[in-house]
C-alpha positions as CSV (number, residue, x, y, z in Angstrom):
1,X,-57.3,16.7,-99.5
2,X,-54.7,17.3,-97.2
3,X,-52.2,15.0,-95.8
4,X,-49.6,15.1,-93.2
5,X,-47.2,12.3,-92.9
6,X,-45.4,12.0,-89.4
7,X,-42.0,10.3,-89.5
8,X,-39.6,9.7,-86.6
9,X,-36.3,10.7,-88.0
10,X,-35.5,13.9,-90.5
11,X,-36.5,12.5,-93.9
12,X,-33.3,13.7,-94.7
13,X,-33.5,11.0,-97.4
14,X,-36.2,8.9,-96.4
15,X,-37.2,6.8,-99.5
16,X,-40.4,5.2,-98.8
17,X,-42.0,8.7,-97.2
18,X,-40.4,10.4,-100.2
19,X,-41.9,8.1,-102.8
20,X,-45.2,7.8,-101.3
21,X,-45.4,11.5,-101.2
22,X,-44.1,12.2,-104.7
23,X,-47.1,10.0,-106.0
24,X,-49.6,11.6,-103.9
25,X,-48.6,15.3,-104.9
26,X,-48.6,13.6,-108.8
27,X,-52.4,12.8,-107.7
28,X,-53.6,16.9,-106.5
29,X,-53.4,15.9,-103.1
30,X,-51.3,18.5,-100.9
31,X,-48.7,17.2,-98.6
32,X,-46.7,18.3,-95.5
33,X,-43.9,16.4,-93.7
34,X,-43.4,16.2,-89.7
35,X,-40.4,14.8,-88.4
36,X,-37.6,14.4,-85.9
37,X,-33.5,15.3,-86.1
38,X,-31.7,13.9,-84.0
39,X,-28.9,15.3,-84.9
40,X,-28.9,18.8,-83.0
41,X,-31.2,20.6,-80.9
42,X,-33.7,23.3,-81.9
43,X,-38.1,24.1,-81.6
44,X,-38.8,23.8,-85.1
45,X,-37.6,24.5,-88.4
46,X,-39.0,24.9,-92.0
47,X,-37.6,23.4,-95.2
48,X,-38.3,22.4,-98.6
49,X,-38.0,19.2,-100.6
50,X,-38.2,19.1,-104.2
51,X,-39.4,15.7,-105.2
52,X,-40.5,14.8,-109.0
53,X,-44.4,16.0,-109.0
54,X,-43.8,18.8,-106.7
55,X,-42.2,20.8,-103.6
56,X,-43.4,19.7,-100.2
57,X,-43.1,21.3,-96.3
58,X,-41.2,19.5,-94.0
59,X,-41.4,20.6,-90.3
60,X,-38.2,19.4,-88.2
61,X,-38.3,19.4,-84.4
62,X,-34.4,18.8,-83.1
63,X,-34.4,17.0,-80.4
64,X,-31.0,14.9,-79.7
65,X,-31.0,11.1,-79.4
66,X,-28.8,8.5,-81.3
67,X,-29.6,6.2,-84.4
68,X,-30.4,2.8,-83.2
69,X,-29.7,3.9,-79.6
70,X,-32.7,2.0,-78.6
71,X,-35.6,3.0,-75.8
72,X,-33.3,3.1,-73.2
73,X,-31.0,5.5,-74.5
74,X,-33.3,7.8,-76.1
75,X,-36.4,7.5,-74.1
76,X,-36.7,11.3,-72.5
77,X,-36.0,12.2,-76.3
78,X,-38.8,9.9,-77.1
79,X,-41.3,11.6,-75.1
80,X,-40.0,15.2,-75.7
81,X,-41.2,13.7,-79.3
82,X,-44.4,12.3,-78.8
83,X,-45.6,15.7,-77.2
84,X,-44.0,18.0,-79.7
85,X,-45.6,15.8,-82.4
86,X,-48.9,15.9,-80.6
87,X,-48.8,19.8,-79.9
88,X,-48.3,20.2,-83.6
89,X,-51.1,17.8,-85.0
90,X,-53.4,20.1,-82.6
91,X,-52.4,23.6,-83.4
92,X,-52.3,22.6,-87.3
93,X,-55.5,20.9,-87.3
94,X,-56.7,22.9,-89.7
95,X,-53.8,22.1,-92.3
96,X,-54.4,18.4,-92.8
97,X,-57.9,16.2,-93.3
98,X,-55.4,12.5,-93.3
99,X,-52.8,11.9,-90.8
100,X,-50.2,8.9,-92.7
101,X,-48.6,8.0,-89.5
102,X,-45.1,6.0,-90.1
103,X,-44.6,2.8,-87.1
104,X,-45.6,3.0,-83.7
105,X,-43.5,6.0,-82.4
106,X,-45.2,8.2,-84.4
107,X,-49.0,6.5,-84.9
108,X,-49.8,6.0,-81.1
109,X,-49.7,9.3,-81.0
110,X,-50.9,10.0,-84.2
111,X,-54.0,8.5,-83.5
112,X,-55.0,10.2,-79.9
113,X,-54.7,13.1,-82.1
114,X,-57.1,11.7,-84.6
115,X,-59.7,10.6,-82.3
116,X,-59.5,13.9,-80.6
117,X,-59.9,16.3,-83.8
118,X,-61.9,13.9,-86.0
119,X,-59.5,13.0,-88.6
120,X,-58.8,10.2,-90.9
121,X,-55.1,7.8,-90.5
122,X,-52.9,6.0,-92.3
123,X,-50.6,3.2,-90.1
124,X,-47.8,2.8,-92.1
125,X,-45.8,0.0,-90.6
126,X,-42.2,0.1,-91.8
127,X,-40.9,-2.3,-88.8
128,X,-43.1,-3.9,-86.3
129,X,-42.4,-1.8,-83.6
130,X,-42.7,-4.8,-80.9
131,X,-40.0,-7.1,-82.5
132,X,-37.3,-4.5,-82.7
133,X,-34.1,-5.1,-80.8
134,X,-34.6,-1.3,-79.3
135,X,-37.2,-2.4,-77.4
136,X,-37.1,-3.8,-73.7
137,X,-39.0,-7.0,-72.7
138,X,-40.8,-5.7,-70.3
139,X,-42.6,-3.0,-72.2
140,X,-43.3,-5.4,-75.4
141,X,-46.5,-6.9,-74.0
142,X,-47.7,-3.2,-73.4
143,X,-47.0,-2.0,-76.5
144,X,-47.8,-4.9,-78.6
145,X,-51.7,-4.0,-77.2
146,X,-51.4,-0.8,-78.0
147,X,-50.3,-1.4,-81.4
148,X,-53.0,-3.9,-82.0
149,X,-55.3,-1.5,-80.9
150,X,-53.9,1.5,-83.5
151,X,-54.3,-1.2,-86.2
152,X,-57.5,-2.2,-85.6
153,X,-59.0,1.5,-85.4
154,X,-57.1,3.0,-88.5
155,X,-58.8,3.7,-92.0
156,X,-56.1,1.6,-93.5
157,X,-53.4,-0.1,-92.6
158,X,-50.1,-0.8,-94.7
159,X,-47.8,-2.8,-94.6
160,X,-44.6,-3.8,-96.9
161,X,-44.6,-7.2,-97.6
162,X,-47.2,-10.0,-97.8
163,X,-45.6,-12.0,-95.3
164,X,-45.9,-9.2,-92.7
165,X,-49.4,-10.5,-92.6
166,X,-48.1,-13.1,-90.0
167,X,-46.1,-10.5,-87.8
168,X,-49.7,-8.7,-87.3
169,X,-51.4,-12.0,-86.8
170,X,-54.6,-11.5,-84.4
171,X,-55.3,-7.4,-85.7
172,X,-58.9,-7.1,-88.1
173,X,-57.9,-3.8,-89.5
174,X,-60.7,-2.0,-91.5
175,X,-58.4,-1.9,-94.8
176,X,-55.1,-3.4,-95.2
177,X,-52.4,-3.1,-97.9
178,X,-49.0,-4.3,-99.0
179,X,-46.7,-1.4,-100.8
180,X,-43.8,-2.9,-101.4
181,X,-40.3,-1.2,-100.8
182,X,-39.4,-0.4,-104.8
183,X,-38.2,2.2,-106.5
184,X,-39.1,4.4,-109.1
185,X,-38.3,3.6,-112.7
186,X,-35.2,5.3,-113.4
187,X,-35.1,8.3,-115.8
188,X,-32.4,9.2,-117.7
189,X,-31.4,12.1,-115.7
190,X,-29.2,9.5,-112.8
191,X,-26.0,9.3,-114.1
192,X,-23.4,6.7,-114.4
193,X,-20.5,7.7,-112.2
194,X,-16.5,7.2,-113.6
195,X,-15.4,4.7,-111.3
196,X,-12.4,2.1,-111.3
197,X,-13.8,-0.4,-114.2
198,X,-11.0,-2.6,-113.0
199,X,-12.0,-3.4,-109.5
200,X,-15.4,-5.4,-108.2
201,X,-17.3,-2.5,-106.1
202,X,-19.8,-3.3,-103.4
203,X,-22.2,-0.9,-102.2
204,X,-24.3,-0.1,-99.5
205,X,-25.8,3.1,-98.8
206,X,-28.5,3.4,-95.8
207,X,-28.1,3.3,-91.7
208,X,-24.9,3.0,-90.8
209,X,-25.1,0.8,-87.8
210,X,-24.0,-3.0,-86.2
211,X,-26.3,-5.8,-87.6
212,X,-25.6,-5.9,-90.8
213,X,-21.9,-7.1,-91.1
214,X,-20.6,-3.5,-92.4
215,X,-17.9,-3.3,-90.1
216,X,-16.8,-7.1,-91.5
217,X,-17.3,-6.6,-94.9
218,X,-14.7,-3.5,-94.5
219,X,-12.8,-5.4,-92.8
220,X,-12.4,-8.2,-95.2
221,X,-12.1,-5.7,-98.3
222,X,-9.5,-3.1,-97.3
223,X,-6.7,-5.7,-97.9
224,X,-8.1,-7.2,-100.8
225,X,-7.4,-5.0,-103.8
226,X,-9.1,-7.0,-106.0
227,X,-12.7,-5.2,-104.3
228,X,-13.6,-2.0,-103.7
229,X,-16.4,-1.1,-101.1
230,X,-18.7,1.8,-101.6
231,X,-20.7,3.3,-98.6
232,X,-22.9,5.9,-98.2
233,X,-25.4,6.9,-95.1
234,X,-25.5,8.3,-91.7
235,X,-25.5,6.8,-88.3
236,X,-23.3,5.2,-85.1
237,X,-20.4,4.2,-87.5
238,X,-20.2,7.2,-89.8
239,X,-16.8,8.0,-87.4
240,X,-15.5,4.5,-88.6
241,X,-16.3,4.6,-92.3
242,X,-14.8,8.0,-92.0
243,X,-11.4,6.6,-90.6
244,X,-11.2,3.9,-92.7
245,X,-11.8,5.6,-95.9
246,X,-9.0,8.2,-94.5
247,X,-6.7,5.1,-94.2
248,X,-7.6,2.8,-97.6
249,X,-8.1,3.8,-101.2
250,X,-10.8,1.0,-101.9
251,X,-12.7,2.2,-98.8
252,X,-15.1,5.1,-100.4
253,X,-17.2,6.9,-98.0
254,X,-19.8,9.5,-99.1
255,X,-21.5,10.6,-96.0
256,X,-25.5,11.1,-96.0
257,X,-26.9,11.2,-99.9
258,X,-30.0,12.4,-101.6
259,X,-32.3,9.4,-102.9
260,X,-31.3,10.1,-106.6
261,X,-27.5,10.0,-106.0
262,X,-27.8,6.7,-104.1
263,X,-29.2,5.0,-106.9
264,X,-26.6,6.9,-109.1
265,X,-23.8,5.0,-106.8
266,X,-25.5,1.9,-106.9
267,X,-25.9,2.1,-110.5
268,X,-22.3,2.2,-110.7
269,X,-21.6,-0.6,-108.7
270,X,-21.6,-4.6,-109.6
271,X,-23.2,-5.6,-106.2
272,X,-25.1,-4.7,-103.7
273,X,-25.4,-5.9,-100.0
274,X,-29.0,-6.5,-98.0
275,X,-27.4,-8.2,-95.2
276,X,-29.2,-8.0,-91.4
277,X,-29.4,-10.2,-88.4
278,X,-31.6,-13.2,-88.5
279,X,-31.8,-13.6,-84.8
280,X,-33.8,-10.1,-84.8
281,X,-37.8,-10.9,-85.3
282,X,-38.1,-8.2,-88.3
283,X,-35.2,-9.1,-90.2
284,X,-37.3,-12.3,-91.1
285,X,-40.0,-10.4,-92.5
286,X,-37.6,-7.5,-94.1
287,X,-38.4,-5.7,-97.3
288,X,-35.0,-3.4,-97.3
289,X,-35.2,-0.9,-100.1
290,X,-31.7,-2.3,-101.0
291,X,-33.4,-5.6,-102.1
292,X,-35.9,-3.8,-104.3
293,X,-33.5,-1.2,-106.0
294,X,-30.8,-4.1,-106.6
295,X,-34.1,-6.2,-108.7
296,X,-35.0,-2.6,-110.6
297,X,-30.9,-1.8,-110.9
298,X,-30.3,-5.0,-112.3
299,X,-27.5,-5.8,-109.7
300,X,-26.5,-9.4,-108.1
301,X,-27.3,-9.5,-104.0
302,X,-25.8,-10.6,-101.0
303,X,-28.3,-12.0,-98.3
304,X,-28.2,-13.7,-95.3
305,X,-30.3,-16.9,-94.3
306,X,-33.8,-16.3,-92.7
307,X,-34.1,-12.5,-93.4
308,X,-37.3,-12.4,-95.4
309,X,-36.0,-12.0,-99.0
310,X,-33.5,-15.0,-98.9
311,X,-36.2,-17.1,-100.5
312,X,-36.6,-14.6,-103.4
313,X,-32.7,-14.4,-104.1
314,X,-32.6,-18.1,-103.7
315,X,-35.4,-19.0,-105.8
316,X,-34.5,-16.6,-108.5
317,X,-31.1,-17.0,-108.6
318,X,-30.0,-13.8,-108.6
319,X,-27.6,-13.5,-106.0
320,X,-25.9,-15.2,-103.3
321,X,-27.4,-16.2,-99.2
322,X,-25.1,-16.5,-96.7
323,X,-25.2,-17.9,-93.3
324,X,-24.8,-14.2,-91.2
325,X,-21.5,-14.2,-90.2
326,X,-18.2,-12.9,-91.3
327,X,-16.5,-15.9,-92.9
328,X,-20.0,-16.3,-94.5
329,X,-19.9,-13.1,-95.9
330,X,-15.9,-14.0,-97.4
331,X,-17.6,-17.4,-99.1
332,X,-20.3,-15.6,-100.5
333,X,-18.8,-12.7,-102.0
334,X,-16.1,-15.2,-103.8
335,X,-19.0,-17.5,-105.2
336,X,-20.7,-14.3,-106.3
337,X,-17.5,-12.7,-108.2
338,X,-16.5,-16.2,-109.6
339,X,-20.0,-15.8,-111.5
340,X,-19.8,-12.9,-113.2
341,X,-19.8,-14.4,-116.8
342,X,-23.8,-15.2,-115.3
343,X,-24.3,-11.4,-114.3
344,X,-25.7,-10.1,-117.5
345,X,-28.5,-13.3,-117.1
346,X,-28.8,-12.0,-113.4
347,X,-29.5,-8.9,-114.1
348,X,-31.9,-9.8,-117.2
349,X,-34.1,-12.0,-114.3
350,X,-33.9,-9.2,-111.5
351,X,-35.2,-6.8,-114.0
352,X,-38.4,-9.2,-115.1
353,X,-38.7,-9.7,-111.2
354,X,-38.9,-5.9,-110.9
355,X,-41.6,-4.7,-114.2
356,X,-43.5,-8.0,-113.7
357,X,-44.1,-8.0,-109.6
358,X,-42.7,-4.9,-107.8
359,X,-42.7,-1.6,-110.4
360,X,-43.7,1.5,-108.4
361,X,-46.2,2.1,-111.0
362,X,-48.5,-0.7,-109.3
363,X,-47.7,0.2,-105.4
364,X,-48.4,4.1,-106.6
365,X,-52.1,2.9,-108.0
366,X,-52.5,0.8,-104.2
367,X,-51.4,4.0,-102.5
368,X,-54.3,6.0,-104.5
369,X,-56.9,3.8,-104.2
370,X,-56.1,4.1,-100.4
371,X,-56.8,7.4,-100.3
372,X,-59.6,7.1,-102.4
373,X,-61.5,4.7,-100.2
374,X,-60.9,7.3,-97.5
């Protein structure tokens, strides 16, 4: 079988699409990316990514907009999208028997195109579209129908957590699974990277925008020696980190990274950081890959109150939640670094947390049996 998996920025890493991929190549099924740069502007180009079972097609269209700009901002880029993508699914339709349509912006879409040429889909919801910040009140009732609607009609329906069950309350989709946000076992090709043994380094590697305290957890560290803050990623404050690294040694910036390096630099660090805004609808159900490589990585967390995984952390003890704010931040990265005779135990439970409940292995044989009911 053929699949095509439409994705609304460049997969340029993109985890989750990256993963699922990998495991579907691993199972003979032949796989093509779509997606969108932002970044510059351009028809189409052709590239390659080499993932662990296999190489697979990507096909960029570059079409400008900003990260986390929002529908306002990047609404004629939107569009410009949505009939590029549709154009594509069309003239290809020869190329693909599954369409594994990532959120709304790609599956609405996605699915007129299915209809139309009589193909099976995949809704892979990432982030219920509908409770996103980026998206005006006046346009949420529309969409929400709309979204209902592509749930209700798909082959199968995925989502990343079981309590995103309640954010998709009143949908009867045909088949619907939870593929949680973890990580592949490591292999013993990710490296352990020399850094200073004699600082604590935090890491975060992923979208560089406001929301998740980034710009006050840089704050806070570049004039306290005792830390070091490690950041990798791409988005509205890569001119920031940039700066800021520039201006203080125990400010690391890397810029965008590759999947494997990311885990390489989290490997290397003593905690890791899955903060995000409560007040936003989604951040109470998130499933941030950071929480789920932090349990298989065997790090401590930071977390803030009300954003889906709190519960976990707190239940589990493997970390610290914070009330989302900056002096909350300050309390709980002191509690967390006045534990670390507990870290070994910490990292001991995240691991059981990770082989017992979340190990790839068992979201790769739910992603199969997907297909296979297809």
């Amino acid at each position: 079988m053929n699949v095509v998996f439409l994705r609304s920025n460049p997969v340029d890493p993109d985890s989750r699409v990256e993963k699922q991929a990998n495991s579907l190549v691993k199972a003979g099924f032949n796989v093509e990316i779509v997606a969108w740069d932002r970044s510059s502007k351009y028809h189409i180009k052709e590239a390659y990514i080499s993932l662990g079972s296999g190489v697979v097609r990507v096909f960029r269209f570059g079409i400008p907009a900003t990260f986390g700009g929002g529908v306002r901002k990047n609404l004629i880029s939107l569009i410009m999208f949505q009939i590029k993508l549709f154009k594509w699914l069309y003239i290809n339709k020869s190329s693909y028997d599954i369409i594994h349509a990532c959120d709304f912006d790609t599956a609405y879409i996605a699915m007129q195109a299915a209809k139309k040429l009589n193909k099976k889909i995949i809704y892979d919801i990432f982030d219920y579209y509908v409770d996103s910040f980026n998206v005006p009140f006046f346009l949420k009732n529309f969409i929400e129908k709309r979204d209902h609607k592509i749930i209700n009609s798909a082959d199968a329906t995925i989502i990343c957590t079981e309590k995103r069950k309640e954010q998709i309350k009143g949908t009867s989709p045909k088949l619907l699974c939870v593929i949680h946000n973890t990580p592949n076992e490591l292999d013993n090709t990710v490296n352990i990277l020399d850094l200073n043994k004699s600082k604590i380094k935090i890491v975060y590697v992923g979208i560089l925008v406001n929301g998740r305290l980034l710009k006050e957890i840089t704050e806070f560290i570049k004039d306290n020696q005792k830390y070091e803050f490690h950041i990798g990623g791409f988005g509205q404050l890569e001119g920031y980190f940039k700066e800021m690294s520039r201006q203080y040694s125990n400010i690391i910036f890397y810029g965008k990274l590759p999947y494997k390096k990311t885990l390489e630099l989290e490997n290397s660090c003593d905690i890791m950081t899955a903060i995000y805004d409560p007040s936003n609808p989604n951040h109470y159900y998130a499933a941030p890959n950071k929480f789920y490589e932090a349990l298989m990585l065997g790090k401590p967390l930071i977390v803030a109150k009300n954003t889906g995984i709190d519960e976990i952390v707190e239940a589990e003890n493997i970390g610290e939640v914070i009330t989302y704010s900056n002096l909350g931040f300050i309390n709980g990265l002191k509690k967390l670094s006045n534990r670390y005779c507990e870290w070994d135990e910490i990292s001991k439970r995240t691991r059981k947390l990770y082989e017992k409940k979340y190990n790839w292995n068992e979201m790769e044989r739910r992603l199969i049996n997907i297909y296979k009911n297809l």
